[in-house]
N, C-alpha and C positions, 0 to 999 in steps of 0.2 A: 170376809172379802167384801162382802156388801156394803159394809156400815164405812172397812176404808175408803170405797169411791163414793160414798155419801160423803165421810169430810174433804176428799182434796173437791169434789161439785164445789161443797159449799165454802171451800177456800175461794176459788177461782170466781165463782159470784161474788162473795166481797170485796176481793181484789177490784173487781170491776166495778165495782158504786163508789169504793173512794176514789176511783181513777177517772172516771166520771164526775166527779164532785169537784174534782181537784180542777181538771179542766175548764169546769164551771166557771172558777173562781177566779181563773189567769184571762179570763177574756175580756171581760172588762178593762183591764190594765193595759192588756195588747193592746186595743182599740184608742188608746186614752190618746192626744195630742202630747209629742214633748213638749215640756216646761221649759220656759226662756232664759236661759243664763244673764244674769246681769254682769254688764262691763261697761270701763268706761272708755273714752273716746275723744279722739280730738280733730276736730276739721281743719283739712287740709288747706292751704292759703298757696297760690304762687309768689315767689319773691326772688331777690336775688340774696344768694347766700355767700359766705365765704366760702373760699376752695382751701383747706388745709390740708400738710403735711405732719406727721408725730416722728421727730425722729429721734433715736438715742443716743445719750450724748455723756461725757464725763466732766466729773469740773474740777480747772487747777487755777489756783493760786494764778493772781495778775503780775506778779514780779517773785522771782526767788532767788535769795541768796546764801550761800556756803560759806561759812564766817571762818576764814582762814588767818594768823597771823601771819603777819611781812617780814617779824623779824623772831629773833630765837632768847628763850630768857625764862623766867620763870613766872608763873600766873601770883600776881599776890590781892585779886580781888577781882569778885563774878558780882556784875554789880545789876544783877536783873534778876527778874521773877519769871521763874522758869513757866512757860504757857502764858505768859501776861502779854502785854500789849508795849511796842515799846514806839517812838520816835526817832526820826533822822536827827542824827547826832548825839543820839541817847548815849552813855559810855555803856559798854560792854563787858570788856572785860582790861585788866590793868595786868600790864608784863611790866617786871622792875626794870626799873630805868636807871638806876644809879650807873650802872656803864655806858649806856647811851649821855647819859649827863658829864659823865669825864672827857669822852669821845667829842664831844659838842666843846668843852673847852680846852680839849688839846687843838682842836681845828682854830679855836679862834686866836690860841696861843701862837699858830705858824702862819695864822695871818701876818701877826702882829712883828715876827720874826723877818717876814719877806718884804715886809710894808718898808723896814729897818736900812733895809739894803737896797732900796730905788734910792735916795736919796745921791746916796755914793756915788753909785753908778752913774746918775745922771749929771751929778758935779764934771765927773773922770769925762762922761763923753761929752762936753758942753767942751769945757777944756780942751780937748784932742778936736775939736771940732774947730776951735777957732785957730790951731796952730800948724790943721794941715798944710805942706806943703810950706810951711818956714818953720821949721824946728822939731815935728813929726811925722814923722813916717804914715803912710796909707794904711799899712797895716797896723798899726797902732790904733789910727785913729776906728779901725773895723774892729777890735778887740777889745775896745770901748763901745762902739754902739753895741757888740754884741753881749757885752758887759751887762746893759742897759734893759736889752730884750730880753734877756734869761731875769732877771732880779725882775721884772713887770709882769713877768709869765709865771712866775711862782707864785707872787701874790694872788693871781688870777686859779691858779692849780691851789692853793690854802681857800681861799674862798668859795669854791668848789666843794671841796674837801666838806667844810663848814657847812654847806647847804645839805650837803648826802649828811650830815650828821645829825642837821636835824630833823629832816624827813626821816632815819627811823627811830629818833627821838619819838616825834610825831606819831609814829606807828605801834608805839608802846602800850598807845591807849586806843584800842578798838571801839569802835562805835556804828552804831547802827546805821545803812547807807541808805535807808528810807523807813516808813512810818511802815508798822506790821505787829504782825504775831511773832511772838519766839518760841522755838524749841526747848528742848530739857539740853542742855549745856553737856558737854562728852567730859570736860576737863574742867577741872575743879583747883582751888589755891594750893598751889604746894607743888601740881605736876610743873615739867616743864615742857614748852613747845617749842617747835624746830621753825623756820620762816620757808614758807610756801609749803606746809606741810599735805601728805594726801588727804589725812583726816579729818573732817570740820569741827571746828570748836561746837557753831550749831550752826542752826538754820533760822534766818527769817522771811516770813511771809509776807506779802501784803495782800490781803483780800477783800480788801473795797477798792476800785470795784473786782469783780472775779469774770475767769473766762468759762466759757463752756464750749467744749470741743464738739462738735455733733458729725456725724459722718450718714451721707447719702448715698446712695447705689445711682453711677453714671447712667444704668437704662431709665430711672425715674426723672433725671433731670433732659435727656432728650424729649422723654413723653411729654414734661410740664413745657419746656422751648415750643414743639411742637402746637401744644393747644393754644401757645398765648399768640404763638402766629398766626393761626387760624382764626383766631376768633371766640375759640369755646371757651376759654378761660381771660375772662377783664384783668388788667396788672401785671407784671411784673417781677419773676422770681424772685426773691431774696430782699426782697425789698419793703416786704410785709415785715410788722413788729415779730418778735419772738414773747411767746409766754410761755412756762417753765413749770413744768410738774414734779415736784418733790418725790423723794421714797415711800413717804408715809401718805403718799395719794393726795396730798392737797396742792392747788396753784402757787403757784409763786407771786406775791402781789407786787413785783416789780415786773418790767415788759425790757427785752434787753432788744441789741440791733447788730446789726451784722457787724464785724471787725473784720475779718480776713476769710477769704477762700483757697484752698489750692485750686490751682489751673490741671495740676495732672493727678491722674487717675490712679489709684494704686493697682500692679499687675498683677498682686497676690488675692485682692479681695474685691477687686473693680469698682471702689466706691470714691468719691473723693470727703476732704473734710472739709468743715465748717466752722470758723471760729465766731461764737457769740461774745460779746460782752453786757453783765448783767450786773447795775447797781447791788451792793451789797453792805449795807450801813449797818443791818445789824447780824451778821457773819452767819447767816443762816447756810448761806451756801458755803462748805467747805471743801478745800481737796479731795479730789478722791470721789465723792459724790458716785453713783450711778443716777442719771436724770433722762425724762423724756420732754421735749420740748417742740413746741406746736407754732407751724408758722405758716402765717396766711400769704396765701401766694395771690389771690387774686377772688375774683368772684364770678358765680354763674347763676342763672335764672334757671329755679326748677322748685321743687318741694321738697323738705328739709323730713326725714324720718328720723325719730329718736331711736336711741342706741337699743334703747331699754325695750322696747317696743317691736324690735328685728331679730332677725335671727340668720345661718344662713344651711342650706339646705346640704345631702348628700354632693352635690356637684361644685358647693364653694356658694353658690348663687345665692345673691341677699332676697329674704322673704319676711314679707309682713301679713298680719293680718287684718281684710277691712270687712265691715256693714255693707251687706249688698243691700239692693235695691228692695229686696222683699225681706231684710230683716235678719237677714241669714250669714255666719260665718264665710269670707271670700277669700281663699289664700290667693295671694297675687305674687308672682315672682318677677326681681329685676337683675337683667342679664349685667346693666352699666349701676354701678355708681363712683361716689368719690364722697371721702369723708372731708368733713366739715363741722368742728370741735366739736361735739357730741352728739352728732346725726352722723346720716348720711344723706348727699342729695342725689338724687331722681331726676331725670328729664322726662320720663315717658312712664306711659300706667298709671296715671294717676291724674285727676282733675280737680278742680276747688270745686270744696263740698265734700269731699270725700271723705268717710269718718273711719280713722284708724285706731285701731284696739289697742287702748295703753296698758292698760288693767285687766286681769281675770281672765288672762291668757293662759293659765296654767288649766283653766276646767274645761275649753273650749276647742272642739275639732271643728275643722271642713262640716260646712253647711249646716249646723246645727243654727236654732233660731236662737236670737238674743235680745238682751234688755239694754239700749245702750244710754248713756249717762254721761252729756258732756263732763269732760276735766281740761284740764292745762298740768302744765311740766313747769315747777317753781323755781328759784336761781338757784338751788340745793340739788335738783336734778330727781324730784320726788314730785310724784303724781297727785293731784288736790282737785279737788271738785272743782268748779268753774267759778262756783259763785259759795262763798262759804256761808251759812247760816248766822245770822242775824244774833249778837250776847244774849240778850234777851228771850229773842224765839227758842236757845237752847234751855233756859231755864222755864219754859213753862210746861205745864204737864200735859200729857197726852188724853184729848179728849175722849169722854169714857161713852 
């Protein structure tokens, strides 16, 4: 019994000299100042910025057409490359015309038939003409003129005839009714087609230039009315260039302009549309597209925060991070802003001089001290030192 409360004593004293020890060791550490996180930084400048919109938008073709024949026959040559590119008055496609070509000279054959018999007619009533009233009858002489006007009226009714023959002579040979893209062809040599049929032979496009449909929500365009009345926003709606963001995230290096608005509102979705139109030389933009498209409405004086650089809080509200005055992490929150192609701008909280945290916001909380390091934001949209080091100065070695 003895000897066990001898070892749990001399447990419980040991326990206590490393626990002692250990303590020892954590104080110094406790005591030590945090180490300053390095980040970098860019100072805030007042200026006036652009006030932009991002809105979403589809793209269709600038003209389209359903290549229908006018008359019925049989296809005996598809004279395109089906996806290629084709010209106004390019030939299309060929329907046999050997009937339209008979049809075209029987009409000229009953011109030629009606032409025969004015002559007659016009002897007979020339004749009856000089002998009315000594030697002909009134009525004679009216069954002569009328002789006269039926044989002039035919000729006129074959001539006719003749024209309709060879307009769908004419129609035999389909051709392209503006510059474009073509379709893949439905019918092929051999089938036959019917005139004004429902199904299209194809389709062509033309998409230089091309449109871009964009649609707005009517409470955004009252707000924009409103600011430009008042004064908080300089310009204009709709009257800023448009510039065009691709699927695959890059700008569009063309700048399109407005073409058409609706006046009413849709009652299903309360938005209305926007029709851009947007050079397109080398068919980058096609049908069909999903696009977002960015368009300056006007400008305001404040401070421009980068995207990259913001964040926004539980309640929606835009937050950045700045350098306070003693060195220290400052989260600042803003109730207002408005975007402005890859910022946001600010009127208020914020003064020039003020150094906002681009970089090494991943390591850094509320009030912790930092190391800050001017940078800039390059036309890539990628954070760089301010001032880059010297070819030379990176090739020499570090003194020992």
């Amino acid at each position: 019994m003895i000897r066990r409360l001898f070892l749990v004593s001399s447990a419980l004293a040991i326990g206590g000299c490393l626990a002692a020890c250990s303590d020892s060791s954590k104080t110094p550490a406790a005591g030590a100042a945090q180490q300053a996180a390095a980040v970098g930084v860019i100072k805030m400048t007042k200026g006036d910025f652009p006030i932009t919109t991002i809105l979403p938008g589809r793209a269709e073709a600038f003209q389209t057409a359903d290549i229908r024949p006018q008359v019925s026959g049989l296809i005996t040559d598809v004279a395109f490359r089906e996806g290629g590119e084709v010209k106004k008055g390019d030939l299309l496609y060929q329907i046999e015309d050997a009937p339209y070509l008979a049809t075209v000279a029987e009409a000229r054959a009953a011109i030629a038939k009606a032409e025969a018999s004015v002559p007659s007619a016009q002897s007979n009533f020339d004749r009856y003409q000089r002998l009315v009233g000594s030697g002909a009858t009134q009525i004679e002489f009216e069954t002569a003129r009328t002789n006269l006007l039926q044989a002039q009226a035919e000729v006129e009714s074959a001539k006719a005839a003749l024209s309709s023959a060879e307009i769908d002579l004419g129609h035999t040979k389909i051709v392209a009714p503006f510059d474009g893209v073509i379709d893949q062809t439905a019918y092929n040599v051999g089938n036959v087609v019917a005139a004004n049929q429902t199904t299209a032979l194809t389709t062509v496009r033309q998409l230089d230039p091309a449109y871009i449909l964009l649609t707005e929500s009517s409470t955004n365009l009252l707000r924009l009315r409103n600011a430009i009345a008042t004064g908080e926003i300089k310009g204009n709606a709709g009257n800023g260039a448009f510039r065009l963001l691709l699927e695959n995230g890059k700008e569009y290096d063309q700048k399109g302009t407005l073409d058409m608005s609706k006046s009413v509102v849709s009652e299903t979705t309360g938005t209305f549309t926007i029709r851009v139109r947007f050079p397109n030389p080398e068919r980058v933009i096609l049908p069909g597209m999903y696009v977002r498209a960015t368009l300056e409405l006007g400008s305001e004086s404040g401070y421009a925060l980068p995207q990259l650089a913001t964040s926004r809080n539980a309640n929606g509200e835009l937050t950045a991070q700045f350098v306070s005055a003693d060195g220290k992490v400052e989260n600042r929150i803003f109730e207002s802003s408005s975007p402005s192609n890859n910022a946001w701008l600010v009127t208020d909280g914020i003064k020039d001089g003020d150094q906002l945290i681009v970089s090494g916001l991943q390591s850094i909380t509320a009030g912790m001290p930092v190391k800050p390091t001017e940078m800039k934001i390059n036309d890539k949209g990628i954070v760089v030192p301010l001032q880059q080091p010297a070819a030379g100065d990176a090739q020499k070695p570090a003194a020992k």
